[in-house]
ZAMI-703042 format. One line per 5 residues: number of its first residue (from 1); their letters; for each residue x, y, z of N, C-alpha, C, O. Coordinates in Angstrom, 2 decimals, padded with zeros to 5 digits. Layout:
<rs>
NUM = a = X:Y:Z:X:Y:Z:X:Y:Z:X:Y:Z ~ ...;
</rs>
This chain:
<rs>
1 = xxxxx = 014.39:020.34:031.76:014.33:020.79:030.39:014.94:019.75:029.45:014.56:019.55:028.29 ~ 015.97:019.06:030.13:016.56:018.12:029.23:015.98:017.02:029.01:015.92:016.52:027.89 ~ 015.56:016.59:029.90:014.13:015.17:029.97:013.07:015.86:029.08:012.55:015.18:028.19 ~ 012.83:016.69:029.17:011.24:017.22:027.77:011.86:017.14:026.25:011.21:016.88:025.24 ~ 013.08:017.39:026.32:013.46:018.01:024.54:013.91:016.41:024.31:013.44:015.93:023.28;
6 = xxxxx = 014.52:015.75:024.89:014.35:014.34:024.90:013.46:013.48:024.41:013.53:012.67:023.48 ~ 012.49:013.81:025.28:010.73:012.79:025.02:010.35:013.88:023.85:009.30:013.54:023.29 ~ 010.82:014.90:023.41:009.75:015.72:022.54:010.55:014.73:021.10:009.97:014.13:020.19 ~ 011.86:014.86:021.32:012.89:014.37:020.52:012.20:013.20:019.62:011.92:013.19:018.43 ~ 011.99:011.95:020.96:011.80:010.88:020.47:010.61:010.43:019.98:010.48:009.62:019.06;
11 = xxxxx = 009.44:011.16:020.80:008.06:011.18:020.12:007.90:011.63:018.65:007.13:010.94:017.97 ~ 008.61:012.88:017.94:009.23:013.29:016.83:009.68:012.28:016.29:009.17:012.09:015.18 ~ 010.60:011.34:016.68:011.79:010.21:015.65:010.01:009.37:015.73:009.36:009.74:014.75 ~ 009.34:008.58:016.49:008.34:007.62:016.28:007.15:007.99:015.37:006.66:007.11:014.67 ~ 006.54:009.60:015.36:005.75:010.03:014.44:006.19:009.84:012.71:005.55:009.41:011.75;
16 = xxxxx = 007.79:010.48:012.90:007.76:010.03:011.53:008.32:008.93:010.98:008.37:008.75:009.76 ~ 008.93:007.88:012.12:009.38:006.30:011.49:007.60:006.06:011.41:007.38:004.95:010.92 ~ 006.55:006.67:011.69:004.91:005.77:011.70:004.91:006.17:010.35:004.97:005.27:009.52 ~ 004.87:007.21:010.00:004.62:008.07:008.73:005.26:007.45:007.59:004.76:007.32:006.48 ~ 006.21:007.13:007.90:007.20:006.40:006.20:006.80:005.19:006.37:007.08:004.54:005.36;
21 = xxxxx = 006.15:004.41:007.36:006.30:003.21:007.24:005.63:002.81:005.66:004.65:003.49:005.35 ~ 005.95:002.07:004.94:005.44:001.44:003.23:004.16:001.20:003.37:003.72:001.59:004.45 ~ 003.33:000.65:002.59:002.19:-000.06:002.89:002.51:-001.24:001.07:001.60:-001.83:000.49 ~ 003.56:-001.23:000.76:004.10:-001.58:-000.27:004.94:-002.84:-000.15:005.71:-002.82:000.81 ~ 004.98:-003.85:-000.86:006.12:-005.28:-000.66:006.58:-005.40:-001.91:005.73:-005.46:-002.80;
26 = xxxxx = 008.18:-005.47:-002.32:008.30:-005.53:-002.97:009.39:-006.78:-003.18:010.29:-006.97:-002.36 ~ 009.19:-007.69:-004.49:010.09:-009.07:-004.66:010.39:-009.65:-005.94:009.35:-009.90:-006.55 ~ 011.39:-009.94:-006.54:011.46:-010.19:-007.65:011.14:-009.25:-008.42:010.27:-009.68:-009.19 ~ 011.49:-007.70:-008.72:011.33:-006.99:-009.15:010.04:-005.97:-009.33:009.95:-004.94:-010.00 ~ 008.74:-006.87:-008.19:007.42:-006.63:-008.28:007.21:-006.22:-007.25:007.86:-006.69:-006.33;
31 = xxxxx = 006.33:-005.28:-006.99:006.04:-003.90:-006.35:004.21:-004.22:-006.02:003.22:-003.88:-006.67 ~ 004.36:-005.05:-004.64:002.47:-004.99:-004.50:001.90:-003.80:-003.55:002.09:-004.00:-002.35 ~ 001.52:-003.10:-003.76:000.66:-002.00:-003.40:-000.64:-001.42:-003.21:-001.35:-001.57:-004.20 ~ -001.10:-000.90:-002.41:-002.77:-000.53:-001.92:-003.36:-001.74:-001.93:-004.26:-002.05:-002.72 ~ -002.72:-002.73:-000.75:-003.67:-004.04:-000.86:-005.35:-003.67:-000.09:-005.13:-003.31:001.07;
36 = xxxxx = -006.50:-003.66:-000.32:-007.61:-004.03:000.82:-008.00:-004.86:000.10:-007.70:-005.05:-001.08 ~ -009.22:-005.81:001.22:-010.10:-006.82:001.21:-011.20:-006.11:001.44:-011.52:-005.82:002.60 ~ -012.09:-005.64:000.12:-013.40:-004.77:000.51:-014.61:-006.10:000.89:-014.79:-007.21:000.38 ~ -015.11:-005.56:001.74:-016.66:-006.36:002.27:-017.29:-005.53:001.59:-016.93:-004.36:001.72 ~ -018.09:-005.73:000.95:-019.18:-004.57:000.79:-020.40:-004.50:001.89:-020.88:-005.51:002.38;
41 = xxxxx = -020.76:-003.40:002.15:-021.00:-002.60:003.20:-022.77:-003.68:003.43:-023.25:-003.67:004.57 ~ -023.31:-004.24:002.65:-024.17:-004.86:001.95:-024.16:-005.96:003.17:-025.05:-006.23:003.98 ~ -022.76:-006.51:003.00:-023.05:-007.86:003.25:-022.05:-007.70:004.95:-022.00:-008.73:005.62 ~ -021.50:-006.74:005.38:-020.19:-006.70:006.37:-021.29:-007.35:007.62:-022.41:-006.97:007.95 ~ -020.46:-008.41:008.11:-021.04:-009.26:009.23:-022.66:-009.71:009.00:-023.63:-009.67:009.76;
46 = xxxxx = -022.49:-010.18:007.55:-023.82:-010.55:007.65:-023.71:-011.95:006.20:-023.00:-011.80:005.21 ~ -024.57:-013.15:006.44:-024.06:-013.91:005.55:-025.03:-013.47:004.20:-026.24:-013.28:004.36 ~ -024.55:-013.37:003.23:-025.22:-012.69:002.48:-024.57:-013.06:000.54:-023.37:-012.98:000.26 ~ -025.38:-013.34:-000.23:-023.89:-013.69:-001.85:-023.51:-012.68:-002.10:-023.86:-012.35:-003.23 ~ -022.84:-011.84:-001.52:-022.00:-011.08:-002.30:-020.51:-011.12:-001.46:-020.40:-010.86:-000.26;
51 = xxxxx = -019.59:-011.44:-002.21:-017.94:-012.01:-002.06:-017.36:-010.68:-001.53:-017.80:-009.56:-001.79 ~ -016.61:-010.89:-000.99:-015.40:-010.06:-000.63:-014.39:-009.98:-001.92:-014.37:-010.92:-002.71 ~ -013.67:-008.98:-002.10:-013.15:-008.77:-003.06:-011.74:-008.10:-002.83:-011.56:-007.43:-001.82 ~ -010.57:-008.30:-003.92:-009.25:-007.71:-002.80:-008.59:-006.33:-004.48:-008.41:-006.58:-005.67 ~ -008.49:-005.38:-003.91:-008.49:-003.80:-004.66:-006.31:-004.09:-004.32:-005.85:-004.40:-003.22;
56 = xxxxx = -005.43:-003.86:-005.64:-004.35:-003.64:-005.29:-003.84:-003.07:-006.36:-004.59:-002.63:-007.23 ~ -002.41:-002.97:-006.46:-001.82:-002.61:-007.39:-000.49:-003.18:-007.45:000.22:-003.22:-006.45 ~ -000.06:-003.70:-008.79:000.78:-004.47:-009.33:002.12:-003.71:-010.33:001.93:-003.54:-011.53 ~ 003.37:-003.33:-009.72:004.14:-002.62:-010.33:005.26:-003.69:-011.23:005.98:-004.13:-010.34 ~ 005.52:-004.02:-011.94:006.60:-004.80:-012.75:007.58:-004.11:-012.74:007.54:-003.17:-013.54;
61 = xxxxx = 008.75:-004.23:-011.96:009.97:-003.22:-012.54:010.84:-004.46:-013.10:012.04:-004.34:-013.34 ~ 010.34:-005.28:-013.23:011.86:-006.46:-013.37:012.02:-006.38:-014.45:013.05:-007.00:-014.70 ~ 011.56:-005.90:-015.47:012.10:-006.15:-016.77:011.86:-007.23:-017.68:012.21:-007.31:-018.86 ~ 011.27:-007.98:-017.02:010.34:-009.48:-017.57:009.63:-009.61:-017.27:009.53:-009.87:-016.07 ~ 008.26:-009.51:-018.29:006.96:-010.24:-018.48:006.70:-010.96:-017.54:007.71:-011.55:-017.16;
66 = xxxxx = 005.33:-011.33:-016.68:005.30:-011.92:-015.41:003.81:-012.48:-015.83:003.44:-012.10:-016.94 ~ 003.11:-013.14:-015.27:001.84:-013.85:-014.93:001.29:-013.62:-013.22:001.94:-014.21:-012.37 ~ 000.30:-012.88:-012.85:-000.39:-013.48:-011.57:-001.21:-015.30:-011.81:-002.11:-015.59:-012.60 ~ -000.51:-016.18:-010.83:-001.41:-017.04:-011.23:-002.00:-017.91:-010.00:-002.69:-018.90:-010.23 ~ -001.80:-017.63:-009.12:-002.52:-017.71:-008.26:-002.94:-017.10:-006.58:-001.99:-017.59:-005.97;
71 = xxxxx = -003.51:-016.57:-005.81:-003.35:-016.26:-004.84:-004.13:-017.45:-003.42:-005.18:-018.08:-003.59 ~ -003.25:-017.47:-002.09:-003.91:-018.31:-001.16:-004.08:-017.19:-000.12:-003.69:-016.03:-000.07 ~ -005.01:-018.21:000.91:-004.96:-017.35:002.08:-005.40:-018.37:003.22:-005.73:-019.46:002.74 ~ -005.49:-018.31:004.57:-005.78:-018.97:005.04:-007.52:-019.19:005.70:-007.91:-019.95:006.59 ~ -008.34:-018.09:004.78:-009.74:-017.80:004.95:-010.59:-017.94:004.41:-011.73:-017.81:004.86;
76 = xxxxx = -010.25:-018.31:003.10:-011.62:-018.33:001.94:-010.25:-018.69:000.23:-009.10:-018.37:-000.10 ~ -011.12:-019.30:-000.20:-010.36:-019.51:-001.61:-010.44:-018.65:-002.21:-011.53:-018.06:-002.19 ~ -009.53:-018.20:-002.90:-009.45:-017.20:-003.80:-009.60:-017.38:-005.24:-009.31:-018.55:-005.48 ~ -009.97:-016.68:-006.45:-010.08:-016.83:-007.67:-009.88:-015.45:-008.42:-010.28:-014.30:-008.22 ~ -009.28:-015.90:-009.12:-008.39:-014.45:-009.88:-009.57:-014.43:-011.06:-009.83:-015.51:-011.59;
81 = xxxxx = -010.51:-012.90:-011.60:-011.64:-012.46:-011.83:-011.35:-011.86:-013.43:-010.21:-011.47:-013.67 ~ -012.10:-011.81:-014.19:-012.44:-010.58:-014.80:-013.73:-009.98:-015.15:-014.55:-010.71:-015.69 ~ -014.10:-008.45:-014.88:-015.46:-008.26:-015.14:-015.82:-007.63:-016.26:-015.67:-006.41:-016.36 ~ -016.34:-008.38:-017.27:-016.74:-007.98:-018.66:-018.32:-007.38:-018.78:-019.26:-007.99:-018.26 ~ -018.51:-006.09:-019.54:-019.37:-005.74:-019.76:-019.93:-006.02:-021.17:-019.10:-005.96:-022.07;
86 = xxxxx = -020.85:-006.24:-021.42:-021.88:-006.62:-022.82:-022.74:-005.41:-022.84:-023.54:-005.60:-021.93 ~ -022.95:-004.45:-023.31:-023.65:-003.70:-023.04:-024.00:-002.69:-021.65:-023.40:-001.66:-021.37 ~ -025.03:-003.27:-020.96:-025.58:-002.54:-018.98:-024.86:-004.30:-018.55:-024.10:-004.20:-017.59 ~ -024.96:-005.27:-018.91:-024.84:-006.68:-018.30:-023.43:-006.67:-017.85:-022.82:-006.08:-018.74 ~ -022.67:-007.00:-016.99:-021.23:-007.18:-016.27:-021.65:-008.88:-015.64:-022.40:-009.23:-014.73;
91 = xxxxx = -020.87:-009.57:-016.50:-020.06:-010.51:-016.05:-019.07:-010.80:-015.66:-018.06:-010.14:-015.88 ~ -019.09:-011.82:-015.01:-017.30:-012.44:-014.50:-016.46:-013.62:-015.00:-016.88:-014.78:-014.99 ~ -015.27:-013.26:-015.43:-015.17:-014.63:-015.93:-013.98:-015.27:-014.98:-013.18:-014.50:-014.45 ~ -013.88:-016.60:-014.81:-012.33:-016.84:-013.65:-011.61:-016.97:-014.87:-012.03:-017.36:-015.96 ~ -010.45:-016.58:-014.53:-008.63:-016.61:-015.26:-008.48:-017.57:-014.33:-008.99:-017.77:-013.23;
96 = xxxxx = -007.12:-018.51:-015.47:-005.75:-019.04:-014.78:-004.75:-018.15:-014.19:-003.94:-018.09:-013.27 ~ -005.23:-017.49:-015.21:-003.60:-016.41:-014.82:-004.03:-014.82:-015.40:-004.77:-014.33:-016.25 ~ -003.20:-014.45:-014.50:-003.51:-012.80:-015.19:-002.07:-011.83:-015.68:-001.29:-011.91:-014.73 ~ -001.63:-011.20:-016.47:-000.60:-010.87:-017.02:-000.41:-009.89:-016.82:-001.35:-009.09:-016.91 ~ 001.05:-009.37:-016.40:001.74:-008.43:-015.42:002.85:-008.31:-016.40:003.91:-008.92:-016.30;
101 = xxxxx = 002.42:-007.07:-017.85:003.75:-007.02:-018.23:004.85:-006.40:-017.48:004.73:-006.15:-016.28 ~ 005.73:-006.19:-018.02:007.21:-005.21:-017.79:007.27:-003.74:-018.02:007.20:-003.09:-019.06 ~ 007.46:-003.31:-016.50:007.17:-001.82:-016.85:005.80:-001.14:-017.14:005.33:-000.12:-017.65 ~ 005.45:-002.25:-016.53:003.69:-001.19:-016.06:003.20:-001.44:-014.60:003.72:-002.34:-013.94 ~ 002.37:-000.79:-014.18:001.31:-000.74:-013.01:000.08:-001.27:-013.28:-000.62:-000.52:-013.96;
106 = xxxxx = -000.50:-002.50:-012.92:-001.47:-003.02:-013.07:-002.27:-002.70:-011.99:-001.81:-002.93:-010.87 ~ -003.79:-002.05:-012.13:-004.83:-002.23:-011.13:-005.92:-003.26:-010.95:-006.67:-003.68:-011.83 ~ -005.90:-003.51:-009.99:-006.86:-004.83:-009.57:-008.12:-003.82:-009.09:-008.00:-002.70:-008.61 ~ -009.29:-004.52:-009.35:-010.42:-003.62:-009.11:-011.48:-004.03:-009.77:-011.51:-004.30:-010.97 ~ -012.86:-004.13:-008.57:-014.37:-004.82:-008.81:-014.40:-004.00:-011.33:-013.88:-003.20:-012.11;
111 = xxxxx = -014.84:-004.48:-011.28:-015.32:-004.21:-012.55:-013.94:-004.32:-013.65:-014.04:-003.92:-014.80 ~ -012.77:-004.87:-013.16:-011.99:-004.98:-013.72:-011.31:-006.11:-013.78:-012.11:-007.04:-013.72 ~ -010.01:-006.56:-013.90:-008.90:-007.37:-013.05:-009.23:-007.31:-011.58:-009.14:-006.21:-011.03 ~ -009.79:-008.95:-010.49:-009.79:-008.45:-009.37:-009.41:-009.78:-008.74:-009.05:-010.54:-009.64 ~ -009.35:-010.27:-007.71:-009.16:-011.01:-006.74:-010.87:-011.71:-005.95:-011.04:-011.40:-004.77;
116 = xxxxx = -011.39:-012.12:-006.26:-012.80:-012.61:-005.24:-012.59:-013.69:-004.39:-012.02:-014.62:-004.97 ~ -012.91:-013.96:-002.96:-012.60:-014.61:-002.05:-014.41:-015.25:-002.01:-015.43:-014.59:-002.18 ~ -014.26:-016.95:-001.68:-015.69:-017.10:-001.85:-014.81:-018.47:-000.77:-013.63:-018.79:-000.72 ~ -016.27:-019.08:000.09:-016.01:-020.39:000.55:-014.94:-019.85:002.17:-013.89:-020.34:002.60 ~ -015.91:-018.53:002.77:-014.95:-017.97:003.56:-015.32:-018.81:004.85:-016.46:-019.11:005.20;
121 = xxxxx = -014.15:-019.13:005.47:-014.27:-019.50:006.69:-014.61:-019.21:008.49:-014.72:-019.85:009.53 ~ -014.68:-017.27:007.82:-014.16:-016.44:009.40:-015.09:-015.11:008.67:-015.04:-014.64:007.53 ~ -015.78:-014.83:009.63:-016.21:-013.38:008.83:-014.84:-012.02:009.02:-014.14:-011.92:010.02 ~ -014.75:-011.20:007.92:-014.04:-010.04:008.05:-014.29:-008.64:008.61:-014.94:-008.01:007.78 ~ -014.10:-008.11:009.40:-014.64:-006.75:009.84:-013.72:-005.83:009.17:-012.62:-006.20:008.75;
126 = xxxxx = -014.04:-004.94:009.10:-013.64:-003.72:008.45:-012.89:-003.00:009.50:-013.30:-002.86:010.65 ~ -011.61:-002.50:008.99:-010.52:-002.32:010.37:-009.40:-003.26:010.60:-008.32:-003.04:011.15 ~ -009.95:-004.55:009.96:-008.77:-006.11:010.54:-007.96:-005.53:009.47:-008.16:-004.52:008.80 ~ -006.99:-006.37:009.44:-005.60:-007.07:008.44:-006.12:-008.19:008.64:-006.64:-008.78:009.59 ~ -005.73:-008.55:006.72:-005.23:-010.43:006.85:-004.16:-010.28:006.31:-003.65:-009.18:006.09;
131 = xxxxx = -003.61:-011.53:005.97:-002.91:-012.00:005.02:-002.72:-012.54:003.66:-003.84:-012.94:003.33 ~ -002.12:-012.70:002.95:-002.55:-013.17:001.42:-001.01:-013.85:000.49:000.13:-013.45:000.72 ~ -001.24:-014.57:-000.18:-000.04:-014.96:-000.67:-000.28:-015.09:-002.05:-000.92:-016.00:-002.57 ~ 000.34:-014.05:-002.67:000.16:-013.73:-004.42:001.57:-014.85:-004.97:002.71:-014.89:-004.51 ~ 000.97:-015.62:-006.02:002.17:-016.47:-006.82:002.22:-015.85:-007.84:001.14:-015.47:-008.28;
136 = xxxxx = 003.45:-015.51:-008.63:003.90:-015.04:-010.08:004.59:-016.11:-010.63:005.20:-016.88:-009.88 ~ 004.59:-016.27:-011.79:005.18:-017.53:-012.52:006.69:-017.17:-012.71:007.28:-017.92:-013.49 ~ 007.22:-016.47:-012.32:008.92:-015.76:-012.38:008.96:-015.43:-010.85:009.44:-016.22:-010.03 ~ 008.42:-014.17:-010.49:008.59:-013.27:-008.79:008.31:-014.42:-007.78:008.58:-014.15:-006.61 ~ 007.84:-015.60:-008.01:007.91:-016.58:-007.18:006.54:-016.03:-006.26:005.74:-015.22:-006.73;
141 = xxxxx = 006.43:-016.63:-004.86:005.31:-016.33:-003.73:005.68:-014.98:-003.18:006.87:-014.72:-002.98 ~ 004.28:-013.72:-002.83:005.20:-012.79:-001.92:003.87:-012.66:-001.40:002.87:-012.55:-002.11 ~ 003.87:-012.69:000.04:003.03:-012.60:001.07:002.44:-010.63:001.47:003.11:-009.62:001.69 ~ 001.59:-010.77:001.43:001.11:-009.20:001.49:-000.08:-009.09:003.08:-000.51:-010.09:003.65 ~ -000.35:-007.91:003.44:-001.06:-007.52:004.30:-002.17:-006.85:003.46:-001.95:-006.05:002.55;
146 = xxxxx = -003.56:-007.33:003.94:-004.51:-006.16:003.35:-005.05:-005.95:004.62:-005.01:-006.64:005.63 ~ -005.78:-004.42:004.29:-006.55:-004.13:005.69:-008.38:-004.22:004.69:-008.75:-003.86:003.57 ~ -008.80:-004.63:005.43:-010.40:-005.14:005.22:-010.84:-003.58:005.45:-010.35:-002.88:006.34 ~ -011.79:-003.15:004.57:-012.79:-002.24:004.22:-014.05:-002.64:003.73:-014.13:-003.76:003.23 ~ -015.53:-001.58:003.83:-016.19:-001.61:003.41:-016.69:-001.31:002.37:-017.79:-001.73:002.00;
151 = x = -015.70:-000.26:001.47:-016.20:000.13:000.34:-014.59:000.10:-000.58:-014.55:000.41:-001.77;
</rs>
């Protein structure tokens, strides 16, 4: 009986250290959150023009005005996006930099502020993690995990 309430014990402590684990990094007062690398479903394992694209969210708690200004990775170059509409027409334009005031939550996202990966080296499946390394002109480099999706 004592060996079961034990293993029931500890299976209990591992379910919920899985459960809290973050999916959040936070540095220099900046808070990166809901990283993925969407494939679109279009193009997943198949060579095809349409880019991979990376969906996150950007918290400022530091209290100072910040810049995204660049992101690396070790798979494909990255280019920091914006998608402007004219009417039905959506264009893209590349930024140097993208601006992360103080005391807000910025969303990254296709038709908005986004991240596009082009010049990829490795195809992505849906299910992986990569890696990514966001630069702020203050928060310095902070390395993030995305998990690759299709939509």
């Amino acid at each position: 009986m004592h060996r079961t309430s034990t293993r029931i014990t500890l299976l209990l402590s591992l379910f919920i250290t899985a459960c809290s684990v973050s999916t959040s990094v936070s540095q220099g007062g900046m808070e990166i959150s809901d990283v993925h690398v969407v494939v679109p479903a279009a193009m997943a394992g198949m060579d095809m023009n349409t880019d991979p694209f990376v969906t996150l969210q950007i918290k400022n708690g530091s209290g100072a005005d910040d810049r995204l200004i660049g992101v690396t990775t070790d798979f494909a170059d990255a280019m920091l996006h914006e998608t402007i509409m004219n009417g039905d027409v959506a264009t893209m334009k590349t930024l140097k930099s993208i601006d992360v005031p103080a005391g807000t939550t910025s969303e990254f996202k296709h038709g908005g502020f986004h991240i596009m990966f082009m010049n990829m080296n490795k195809n992505l499946k849906a299910g992986n993690s990569v890696r990514m390394t966001l630069e702020f002109a203050k928060a310095g480099k902070i390395t993030v995990s995305a998990t690759v999706t299709n939509e």
